[in-house]
DRENPA-3360 file (N, C-alpha, C; in nm, 2 decimals, always signed):
BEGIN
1 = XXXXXXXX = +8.85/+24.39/-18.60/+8.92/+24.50/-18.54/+8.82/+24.58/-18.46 ~ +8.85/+24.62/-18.31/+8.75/+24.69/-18.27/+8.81/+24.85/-18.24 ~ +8.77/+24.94/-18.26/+8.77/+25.13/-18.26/+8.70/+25.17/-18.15 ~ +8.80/+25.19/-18.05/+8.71/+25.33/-17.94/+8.73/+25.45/-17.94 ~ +8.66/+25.56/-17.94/+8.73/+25.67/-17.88/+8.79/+25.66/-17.79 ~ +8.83/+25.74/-17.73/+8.95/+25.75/-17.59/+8.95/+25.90/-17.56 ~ +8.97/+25.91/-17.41/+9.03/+26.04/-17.39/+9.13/+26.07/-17.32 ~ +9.20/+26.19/-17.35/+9.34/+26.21/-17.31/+9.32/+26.34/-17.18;
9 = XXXXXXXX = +9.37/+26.26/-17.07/+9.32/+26.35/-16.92/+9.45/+26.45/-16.89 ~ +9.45/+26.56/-16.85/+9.51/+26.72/-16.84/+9.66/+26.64/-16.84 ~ +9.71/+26.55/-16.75/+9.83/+26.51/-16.73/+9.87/+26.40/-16.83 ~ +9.81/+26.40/-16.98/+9.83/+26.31/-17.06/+9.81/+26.17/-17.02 ~ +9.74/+26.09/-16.90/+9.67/+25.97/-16.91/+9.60/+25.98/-16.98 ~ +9.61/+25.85/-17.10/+9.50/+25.81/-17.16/+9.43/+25.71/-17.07 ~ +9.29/+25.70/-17.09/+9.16/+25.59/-17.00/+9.09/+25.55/-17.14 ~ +9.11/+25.43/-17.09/+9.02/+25.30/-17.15/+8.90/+25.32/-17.13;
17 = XXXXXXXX = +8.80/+25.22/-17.21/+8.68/+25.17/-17.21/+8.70/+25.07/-17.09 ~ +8.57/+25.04/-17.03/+8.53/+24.91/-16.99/+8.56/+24.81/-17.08 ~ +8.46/+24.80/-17.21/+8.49/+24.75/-17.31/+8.61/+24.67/-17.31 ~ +8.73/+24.78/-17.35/+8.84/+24.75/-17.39/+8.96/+24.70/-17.28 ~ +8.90/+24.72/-17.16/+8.98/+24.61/-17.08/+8.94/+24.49/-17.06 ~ +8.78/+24.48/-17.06/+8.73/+24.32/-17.08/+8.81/+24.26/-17.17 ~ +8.79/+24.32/-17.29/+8.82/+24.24/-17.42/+8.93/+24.21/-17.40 ~ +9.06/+24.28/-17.33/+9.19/+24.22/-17.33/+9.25/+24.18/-17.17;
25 = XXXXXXXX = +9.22/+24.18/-17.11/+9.18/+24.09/-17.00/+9.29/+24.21/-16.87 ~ +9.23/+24.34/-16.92/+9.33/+24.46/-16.81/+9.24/+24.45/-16.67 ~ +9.32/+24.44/-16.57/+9.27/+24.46/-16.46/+9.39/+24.53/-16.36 ~ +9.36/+24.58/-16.26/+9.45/+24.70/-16.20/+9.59/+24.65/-16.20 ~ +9.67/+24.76/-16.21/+9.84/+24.68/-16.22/+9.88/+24.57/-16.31 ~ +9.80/+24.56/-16.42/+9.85/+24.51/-16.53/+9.90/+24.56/-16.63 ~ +10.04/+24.57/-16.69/+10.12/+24.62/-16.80/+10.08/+24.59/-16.92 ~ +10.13/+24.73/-16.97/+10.10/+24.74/-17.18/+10.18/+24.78/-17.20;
33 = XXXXXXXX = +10.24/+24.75/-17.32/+10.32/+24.80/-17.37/+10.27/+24.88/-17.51 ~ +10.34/+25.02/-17.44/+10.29/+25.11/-17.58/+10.39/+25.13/-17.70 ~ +10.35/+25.14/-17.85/+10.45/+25.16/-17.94/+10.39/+25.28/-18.04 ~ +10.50/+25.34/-18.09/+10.44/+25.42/-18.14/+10.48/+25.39/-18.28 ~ +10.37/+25.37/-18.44/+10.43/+25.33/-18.58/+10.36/+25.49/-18.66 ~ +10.44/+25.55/-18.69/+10.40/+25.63/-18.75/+10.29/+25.71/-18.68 ~ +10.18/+25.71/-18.73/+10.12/+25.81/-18.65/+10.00/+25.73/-18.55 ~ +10.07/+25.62/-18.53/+9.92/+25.52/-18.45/+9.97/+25.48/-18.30;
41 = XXXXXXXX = +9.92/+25.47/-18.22/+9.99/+25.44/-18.09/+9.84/+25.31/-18.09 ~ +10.01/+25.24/-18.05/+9.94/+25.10/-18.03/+9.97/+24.99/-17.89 ~ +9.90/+24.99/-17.84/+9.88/+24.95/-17.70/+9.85/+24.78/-17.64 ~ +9.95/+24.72/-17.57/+9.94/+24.57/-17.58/+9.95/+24.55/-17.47 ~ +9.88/+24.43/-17.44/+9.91/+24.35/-17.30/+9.99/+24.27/-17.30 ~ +10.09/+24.29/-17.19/+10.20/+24.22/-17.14/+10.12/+24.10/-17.07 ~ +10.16/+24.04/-17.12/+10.10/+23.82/-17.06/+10.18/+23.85/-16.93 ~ +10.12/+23.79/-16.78/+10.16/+23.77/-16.69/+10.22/+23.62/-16.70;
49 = XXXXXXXX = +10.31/+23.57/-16.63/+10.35/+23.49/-16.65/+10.25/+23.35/-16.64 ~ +10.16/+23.34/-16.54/+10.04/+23.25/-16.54/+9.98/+23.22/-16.70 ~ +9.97/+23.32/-16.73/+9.95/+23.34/-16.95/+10.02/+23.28/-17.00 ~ +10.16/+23.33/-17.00/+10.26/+23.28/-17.10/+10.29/+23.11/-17.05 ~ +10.29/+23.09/-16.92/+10.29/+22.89/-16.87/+10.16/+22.81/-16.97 ~ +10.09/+22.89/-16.99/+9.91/+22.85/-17.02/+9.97/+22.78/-17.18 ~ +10.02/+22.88/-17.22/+10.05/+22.83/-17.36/+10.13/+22.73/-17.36 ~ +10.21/+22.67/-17.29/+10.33/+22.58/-17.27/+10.23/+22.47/-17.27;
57 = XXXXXXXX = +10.18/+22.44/-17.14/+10.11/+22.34/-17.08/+9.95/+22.30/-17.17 ~ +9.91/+22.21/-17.10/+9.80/+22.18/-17.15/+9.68/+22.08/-17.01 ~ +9.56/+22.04/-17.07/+9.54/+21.90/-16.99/+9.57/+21.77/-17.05 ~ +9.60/+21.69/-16.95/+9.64/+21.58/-17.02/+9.57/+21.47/-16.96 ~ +9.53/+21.34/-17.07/+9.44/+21.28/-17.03/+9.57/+21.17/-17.01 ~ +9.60/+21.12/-16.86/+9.70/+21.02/-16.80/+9.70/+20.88/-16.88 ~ +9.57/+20.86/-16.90/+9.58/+20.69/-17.00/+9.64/+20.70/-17.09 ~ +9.64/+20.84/-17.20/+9.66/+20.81/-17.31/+9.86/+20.85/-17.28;
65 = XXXXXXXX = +9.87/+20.94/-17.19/+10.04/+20.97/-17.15/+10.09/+20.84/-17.12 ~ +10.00/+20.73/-17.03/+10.05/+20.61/-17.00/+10.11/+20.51/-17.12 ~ +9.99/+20.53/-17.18/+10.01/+20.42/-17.34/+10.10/+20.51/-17.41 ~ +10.14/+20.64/-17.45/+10.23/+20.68/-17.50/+10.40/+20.61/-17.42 ~ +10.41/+20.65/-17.32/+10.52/+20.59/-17.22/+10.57/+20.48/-17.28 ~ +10.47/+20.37/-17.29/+10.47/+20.24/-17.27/+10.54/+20.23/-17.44 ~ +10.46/+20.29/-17.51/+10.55/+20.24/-17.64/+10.63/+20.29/-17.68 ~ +10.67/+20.44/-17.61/+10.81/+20.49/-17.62/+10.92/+20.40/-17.54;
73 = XXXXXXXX = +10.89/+20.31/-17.45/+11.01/+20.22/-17.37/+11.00/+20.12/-17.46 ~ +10.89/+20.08/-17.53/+10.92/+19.99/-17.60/+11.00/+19.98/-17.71 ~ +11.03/+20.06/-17.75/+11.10/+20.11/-17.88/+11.26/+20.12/-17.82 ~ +11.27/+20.19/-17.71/+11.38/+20.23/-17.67/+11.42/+20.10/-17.64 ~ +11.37/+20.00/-17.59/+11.41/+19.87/-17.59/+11.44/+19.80/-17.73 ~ +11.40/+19.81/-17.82/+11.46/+19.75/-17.95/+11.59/+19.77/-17.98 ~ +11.62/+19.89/-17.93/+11.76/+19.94/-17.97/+11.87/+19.91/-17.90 ~ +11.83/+19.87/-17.78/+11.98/+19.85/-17.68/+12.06/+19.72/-17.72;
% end
């Protein structure tokens, strides 16, 4: 868990650390969503959609998708 101070500017913006946009990957025009639990305000980054594909996908090594293919037709050919 990391703890920063913070400070709250005349028109109630709060400003981040350096720090704490590195660490969650804030750069200009990027959304958070703030919640408030009791007495904690808790502050999250919204995944751009390039993020949320990231998790979907992966790299794929084509030989081993090839040999997968090949023995899934094979199979599917037992059954017809």
């Amino acid at each position: 868990m990391m703890e920063e101070k913070l400070k709250v500017g005349r028109k109630g913006e709060i400003f981040t650390t350096k720090k704490i946009r590195e660490v969650l990957g804030l750069k200009p025009n990027t959304y958070v969503l703030a919640s408030v639990v009791k007495d904690k305000l808790i502050i999250r980054k919204i995944p751009d959609l390039d993020e949320l594909l990231n998790n979907f996908y992966t790299k794929v090594d084509w030989d081993k998708v090839e040999k997968l293919s090949e023995k899934m037709q094979r199979r599917c050919g037992e059954h017809d």
